[in-house]
ZAMI-731128 format. One line per 4 residues: number of its first residue (from 0); for each residue x, y, z of C-alpha. Coordinates in Angstrom, 1 decimal. Example, Ala and Ser with C-alpha at 12.3 -4.5 7.8 and 13.67 -1.06 7.14 Angstrom:
2
0	12.3 -4.5 7.8; 13.7 -1.1 7.1
END
This chain:
374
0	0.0 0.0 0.0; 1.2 3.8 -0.8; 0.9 6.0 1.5; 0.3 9.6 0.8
4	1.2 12.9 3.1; 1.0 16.3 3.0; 1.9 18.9 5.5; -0.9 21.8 4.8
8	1.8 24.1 2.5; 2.7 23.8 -1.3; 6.4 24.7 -0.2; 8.4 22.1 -2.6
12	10.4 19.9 -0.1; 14.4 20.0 -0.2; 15.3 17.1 1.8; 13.8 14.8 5.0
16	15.2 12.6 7.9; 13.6 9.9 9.9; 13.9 9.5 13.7; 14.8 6.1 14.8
20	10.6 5.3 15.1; 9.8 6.2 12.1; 7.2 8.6 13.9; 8.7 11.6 13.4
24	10.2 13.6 10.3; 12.3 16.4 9.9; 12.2 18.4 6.5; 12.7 21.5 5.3
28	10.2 23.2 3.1; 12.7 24.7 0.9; 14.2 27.4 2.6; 16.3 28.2 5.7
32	14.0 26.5 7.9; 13.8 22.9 9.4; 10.1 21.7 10.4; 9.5 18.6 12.5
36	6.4 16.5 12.7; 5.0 13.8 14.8; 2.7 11.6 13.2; -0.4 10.3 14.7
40	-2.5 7.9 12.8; -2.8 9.5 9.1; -2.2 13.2 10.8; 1.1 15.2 11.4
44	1.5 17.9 14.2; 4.1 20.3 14.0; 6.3 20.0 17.1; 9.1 22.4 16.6
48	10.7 24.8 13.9; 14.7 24.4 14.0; 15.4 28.4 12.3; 19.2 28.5 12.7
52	19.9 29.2 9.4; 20.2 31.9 7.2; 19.9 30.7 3.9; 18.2 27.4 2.3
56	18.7 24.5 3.9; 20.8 21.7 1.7; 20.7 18.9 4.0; 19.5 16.8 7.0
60	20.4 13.4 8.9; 19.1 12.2 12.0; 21.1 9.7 14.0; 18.8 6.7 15.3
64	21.0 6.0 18.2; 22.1 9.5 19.6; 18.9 11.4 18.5; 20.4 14.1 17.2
68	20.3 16.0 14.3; 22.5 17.1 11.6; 21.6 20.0 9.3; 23.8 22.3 6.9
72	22.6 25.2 4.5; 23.8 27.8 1.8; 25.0 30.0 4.7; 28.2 27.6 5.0
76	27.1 26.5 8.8; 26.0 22.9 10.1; 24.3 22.5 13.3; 23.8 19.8 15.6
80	20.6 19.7 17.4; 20.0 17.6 20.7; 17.0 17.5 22.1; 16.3 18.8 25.4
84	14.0 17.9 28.3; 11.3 19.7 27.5; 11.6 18.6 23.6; 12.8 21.6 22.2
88	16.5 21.2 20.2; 19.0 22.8 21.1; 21.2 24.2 18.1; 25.3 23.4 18.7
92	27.2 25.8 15.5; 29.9 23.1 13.9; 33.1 25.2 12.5; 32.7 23.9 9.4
96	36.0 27.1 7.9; 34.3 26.9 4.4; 33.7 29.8 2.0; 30.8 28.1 -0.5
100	27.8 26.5 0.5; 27.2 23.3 2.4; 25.5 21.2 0.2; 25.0 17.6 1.9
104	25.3 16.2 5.0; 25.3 12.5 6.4; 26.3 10.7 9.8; 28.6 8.1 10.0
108	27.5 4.5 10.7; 28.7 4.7 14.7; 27.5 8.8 14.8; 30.8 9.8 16.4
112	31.1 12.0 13.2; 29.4 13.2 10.1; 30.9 14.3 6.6; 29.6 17.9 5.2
116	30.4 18.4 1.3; 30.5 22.0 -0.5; 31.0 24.0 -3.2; 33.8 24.6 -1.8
120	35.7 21.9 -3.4; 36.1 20.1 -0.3; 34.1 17.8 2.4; 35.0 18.8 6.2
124	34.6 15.9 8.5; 33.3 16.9 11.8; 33.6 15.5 15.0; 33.2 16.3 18.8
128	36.6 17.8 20.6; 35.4 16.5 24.1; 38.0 19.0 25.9; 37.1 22.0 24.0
132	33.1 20.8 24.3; 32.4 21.6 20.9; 32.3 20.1 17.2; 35.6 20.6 14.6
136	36.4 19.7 11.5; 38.9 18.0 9.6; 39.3 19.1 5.6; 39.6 16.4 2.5
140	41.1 18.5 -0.4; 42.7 16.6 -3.3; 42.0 15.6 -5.8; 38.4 17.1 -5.7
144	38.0 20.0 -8.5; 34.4 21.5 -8.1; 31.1 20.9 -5.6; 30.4 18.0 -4.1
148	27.4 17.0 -4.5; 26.7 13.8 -2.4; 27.8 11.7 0.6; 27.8 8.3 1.7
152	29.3 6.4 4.4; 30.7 2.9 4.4; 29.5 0.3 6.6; 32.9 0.4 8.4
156	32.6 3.7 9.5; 36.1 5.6 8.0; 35.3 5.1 4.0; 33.3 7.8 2.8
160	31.8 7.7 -1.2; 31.7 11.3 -2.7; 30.3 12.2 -6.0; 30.8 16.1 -7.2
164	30.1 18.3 -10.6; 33.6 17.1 -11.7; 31.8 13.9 -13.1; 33.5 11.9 -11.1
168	33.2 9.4 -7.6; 35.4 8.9 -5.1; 36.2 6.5 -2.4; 37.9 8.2 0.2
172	39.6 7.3 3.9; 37.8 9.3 6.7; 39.7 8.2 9.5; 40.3 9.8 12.8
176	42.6 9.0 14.7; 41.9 11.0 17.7; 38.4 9.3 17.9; 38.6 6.0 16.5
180	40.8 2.8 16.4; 42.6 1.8 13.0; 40.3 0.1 10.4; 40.2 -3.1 9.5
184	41.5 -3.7 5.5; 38.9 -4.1 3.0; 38.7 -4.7 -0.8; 39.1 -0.7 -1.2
188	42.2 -0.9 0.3; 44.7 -1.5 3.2; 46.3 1.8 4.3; 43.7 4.5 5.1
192	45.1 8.0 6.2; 42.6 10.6 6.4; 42.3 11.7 2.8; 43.3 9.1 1.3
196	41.9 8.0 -2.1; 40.8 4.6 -2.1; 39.4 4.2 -5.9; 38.2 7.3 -8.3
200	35.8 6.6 -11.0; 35.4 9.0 -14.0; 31.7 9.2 -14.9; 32.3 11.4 -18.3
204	32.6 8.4 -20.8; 29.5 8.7 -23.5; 28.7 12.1 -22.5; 28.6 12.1 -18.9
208	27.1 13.8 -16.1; 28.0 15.4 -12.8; 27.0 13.0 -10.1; 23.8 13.2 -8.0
212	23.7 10.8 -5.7; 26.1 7.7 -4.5; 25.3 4.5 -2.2; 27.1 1.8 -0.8
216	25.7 -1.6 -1.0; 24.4 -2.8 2.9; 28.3 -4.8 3.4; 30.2 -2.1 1.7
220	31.5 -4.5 -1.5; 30.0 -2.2 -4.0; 29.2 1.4 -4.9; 25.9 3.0 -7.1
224	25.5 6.6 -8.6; 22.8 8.2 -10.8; 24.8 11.4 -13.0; 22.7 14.0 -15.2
228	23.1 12.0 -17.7; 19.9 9.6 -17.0; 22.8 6.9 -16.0; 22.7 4.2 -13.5
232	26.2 3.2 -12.2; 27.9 0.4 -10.2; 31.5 0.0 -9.1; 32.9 -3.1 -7.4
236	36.6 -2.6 -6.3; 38.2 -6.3 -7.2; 37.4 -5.0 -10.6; 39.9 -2.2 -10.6
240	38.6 1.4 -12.4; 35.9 -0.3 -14.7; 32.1 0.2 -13.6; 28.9 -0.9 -15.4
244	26.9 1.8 -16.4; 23.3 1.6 -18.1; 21.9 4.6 -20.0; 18.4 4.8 -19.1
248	15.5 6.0 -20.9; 14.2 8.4 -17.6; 15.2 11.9 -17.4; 17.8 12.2 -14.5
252	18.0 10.7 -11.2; 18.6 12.5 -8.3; 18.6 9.7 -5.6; 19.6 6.1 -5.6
256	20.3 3.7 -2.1; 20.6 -0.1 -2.4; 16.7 -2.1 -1.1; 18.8 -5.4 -1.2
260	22.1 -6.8 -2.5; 21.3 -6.7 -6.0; 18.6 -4.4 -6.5; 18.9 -0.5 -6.3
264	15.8 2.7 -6.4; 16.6 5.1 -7.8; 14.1 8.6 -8.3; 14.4 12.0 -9.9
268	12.9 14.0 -12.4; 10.5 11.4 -14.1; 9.0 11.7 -10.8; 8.3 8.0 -10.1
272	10.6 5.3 -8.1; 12.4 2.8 -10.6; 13.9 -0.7 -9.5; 16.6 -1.6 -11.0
276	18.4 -5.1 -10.7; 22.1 -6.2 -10.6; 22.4 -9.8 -12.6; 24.7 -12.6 -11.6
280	26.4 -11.8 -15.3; 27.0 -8.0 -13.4; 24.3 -6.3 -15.7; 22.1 -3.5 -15.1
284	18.3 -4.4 -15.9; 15.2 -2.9 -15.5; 13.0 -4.3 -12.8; 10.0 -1.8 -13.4
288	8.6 1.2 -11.7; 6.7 1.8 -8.3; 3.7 4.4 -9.3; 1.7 2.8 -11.9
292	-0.6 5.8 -11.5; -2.8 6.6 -14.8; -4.5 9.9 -15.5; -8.0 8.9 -16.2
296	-9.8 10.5 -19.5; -12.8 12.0 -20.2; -12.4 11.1 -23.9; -10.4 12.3 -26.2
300	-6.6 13.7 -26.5; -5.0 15.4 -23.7; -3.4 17.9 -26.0; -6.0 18.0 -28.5
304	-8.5 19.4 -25.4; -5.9 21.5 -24.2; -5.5 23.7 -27.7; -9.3 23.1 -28.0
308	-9.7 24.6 -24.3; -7.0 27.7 -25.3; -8.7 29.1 -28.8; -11.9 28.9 -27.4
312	-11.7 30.1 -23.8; -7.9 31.0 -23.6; -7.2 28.5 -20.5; -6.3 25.2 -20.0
316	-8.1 22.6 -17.6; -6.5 21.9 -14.6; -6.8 18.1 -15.1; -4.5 18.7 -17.7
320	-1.6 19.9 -15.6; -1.7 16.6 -14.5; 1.3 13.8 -14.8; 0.7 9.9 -15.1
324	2.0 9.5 -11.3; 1.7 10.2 -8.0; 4.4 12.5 -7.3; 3.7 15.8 -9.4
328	7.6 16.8 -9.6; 10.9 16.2 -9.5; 11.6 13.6 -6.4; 14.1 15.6 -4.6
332	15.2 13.1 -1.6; 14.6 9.3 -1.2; 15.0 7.5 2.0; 14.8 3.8 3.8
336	11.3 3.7 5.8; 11.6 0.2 7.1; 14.3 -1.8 7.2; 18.1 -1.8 5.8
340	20.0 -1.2 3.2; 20.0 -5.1 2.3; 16.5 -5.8 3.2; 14.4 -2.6 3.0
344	10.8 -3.3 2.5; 9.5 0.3 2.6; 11.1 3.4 1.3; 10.3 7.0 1.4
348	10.0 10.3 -1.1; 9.6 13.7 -1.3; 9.7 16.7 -3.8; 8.9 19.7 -5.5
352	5.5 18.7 -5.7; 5.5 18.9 -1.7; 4.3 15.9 -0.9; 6.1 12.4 1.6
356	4.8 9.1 -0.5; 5.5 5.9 1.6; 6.1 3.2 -0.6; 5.8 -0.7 0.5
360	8.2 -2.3 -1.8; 6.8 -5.9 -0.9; 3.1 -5.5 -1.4; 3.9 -3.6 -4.9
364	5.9 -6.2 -6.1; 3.3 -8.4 -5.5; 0.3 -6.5 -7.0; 2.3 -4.6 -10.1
368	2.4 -6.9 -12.9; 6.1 -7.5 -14.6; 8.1 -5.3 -11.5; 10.9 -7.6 -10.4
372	12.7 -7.1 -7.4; 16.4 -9.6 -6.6
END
């Protein structure tokens, strides 16, 4: 079943987080603001407004464990809000010493740190100086050339994914040595010092794209990342620089995350959820979309009535505005609802459209005919 929310405002929505119960959200409604809501049966109350900021928000995480959140904005700050007694949050300034703005933002796997990329040709990694009682920030530089774009953490806590406008991804080392013990080796590599870069990938081949969003698979063996050039991507370090890559037919994704060990959602500007499915062969293939949503006729062509409705009357219908699915605009952030990266079974999405769809990925792939899900 697919859920649908809204949240009273037509505000596009830039980007939401989950609380560990799944009964609270925090989003921001696409400016320097952070809203969150409790949920209560089908209805949403507005608890608290987290107004930090100066400019647009860019990014949000909430760690399960700790509670707390992470947010960064246009204004080049990140805060960390805890929550207090009386469940307000309290708002802790992160010294992020960037001059562009923060663009994404994402907690590591243990929450003793978060990365924070930029336009500022850099991602800071931030962590808690207990004798100084506040948050720092370590830099990674080289070789990044222009904004990064998107995060993700490996499962082990110190490798960090990065995509950026340079059309490229990176595997980098996040370690910190100050809070952490030294990591374990793994097929990206032995020898980690902090900025180290583990494997680079080069997404301009056959056109090319900056890079939207990147995910590692739920035990860390494999990469994904959707580009701006309507690409799906997947990198597996025992196969040196070399990635599959499947042009798609979609206009471009902006999200992607791993539902289980060989299938991947991804979402963007085509507005709807696509499944798409890694082969024992290592192929790409299209499982089939979420929404199956179909904009019902009164007869006749959709564009025929619309010039019909403009030379006589000089407007259009409002049914008309109207797009075969569910979302009504680009899907700006995609997230796990239930479950894990290997074994999610509901996921979440929100847009420019303004609207939180809840999808159950198990009771679709039973009821859509032809979606296929590994």
């Amino acid at each position: 079943m697919t859920e649908i929310h809204k949240f009273g405002s037509v505000n596009p929505i830039t980007c939401h987080a989950w609380n560990k119960d799944r009964n609270q959200i925090a989003f921001s409604p696409n400016n320097q603001e952070v809203e969150i809501h409790k949920r209560t049966g089908n209805d949403w109350k507005l608890l608290d407004t987290l107004n930090q900021h100066d400019l647009r928000v860019m990014g949000i995480d909430w760690a399960p464990t700790t509670n707390r959140i992470v947010t960064c904005a246009s204004d080049r700050n990140a805060y960390v809000w805890s929550q207090e007694k009386d469940g307000k949050w309290k708002p802790t300034l992160v010294l992020l010493r960037i001059n562009r703005a923060a663009t994404c933002v994402k907690w590591s796997p243990n929450e003793n740190k978060f990365a924070v990329g930029s336009g500022a040709r850099l991602i800071s990694i931030c962590y808690f100086e207990s004798e100084n009682d506040w948050w720092v920030s370590k830099h990674i530089k080289k070789p990044i050339r222009s904004t990064v774009t998107t995060l993700d953490w490996h499962p082990n806590n110190v490798l960090l994914a990065a995509g950026s406008a340079d059309f490229k991804v990176r595997v980098f080392s996040a370690y910190i040595k100050d809070i952490e013990k030294t990591p374990e080796p793994t097929p990206w590599g032995n020898k980690m010092p902090l900025g180290q870069v583990m494997a680079e990938y080069v997404n301009s081949s056959a056109g090319g794209g900056w890079v939207h969003c990147v995910s590692f698979s739920a035990d860390g063996s494999k990469v994904c990342w959707v580009s701006h050039d309507s690409s799906i991507n997947v990198a597996d370090p025992s196969k040196g620089n070399t990635f599959i890559k499947l042009k798609t037919e979609f206009l471009p994704f902006l999200n992607c995350t791993w539902i289980s060990t060989k299938a991947i959602v991804a979402a963007g500007h085509s507005c709807v959820p696509v499944i798409y499915n890694l082969t024992e062969s290592g192929q790409l293939v299209f499982g089939g979309k979420l929404d199956t949503s179909q904009k019902k006729e009164s007869g006749g062509l959709s564009a025929m009535k619309m010039f019909h409705s403009l030379d006589k009357q000089a407007r259009t219908e409002m049914s008309d505005t109207n797009i075969d699915s569910i979302h009504q605009n680009a899907i700006t952030c995609l997230c796990i609802y239930n479950g894990t990266k290997g074994k999610a079974t509901k996921i979440s999405t929100s847009g420019l459209d303004g609207q939180l769809v809840i999808w159950d990925i198990n009771s679709l792939e039973r009821s859509i005919q032809g979606l296929k899900i590994q």
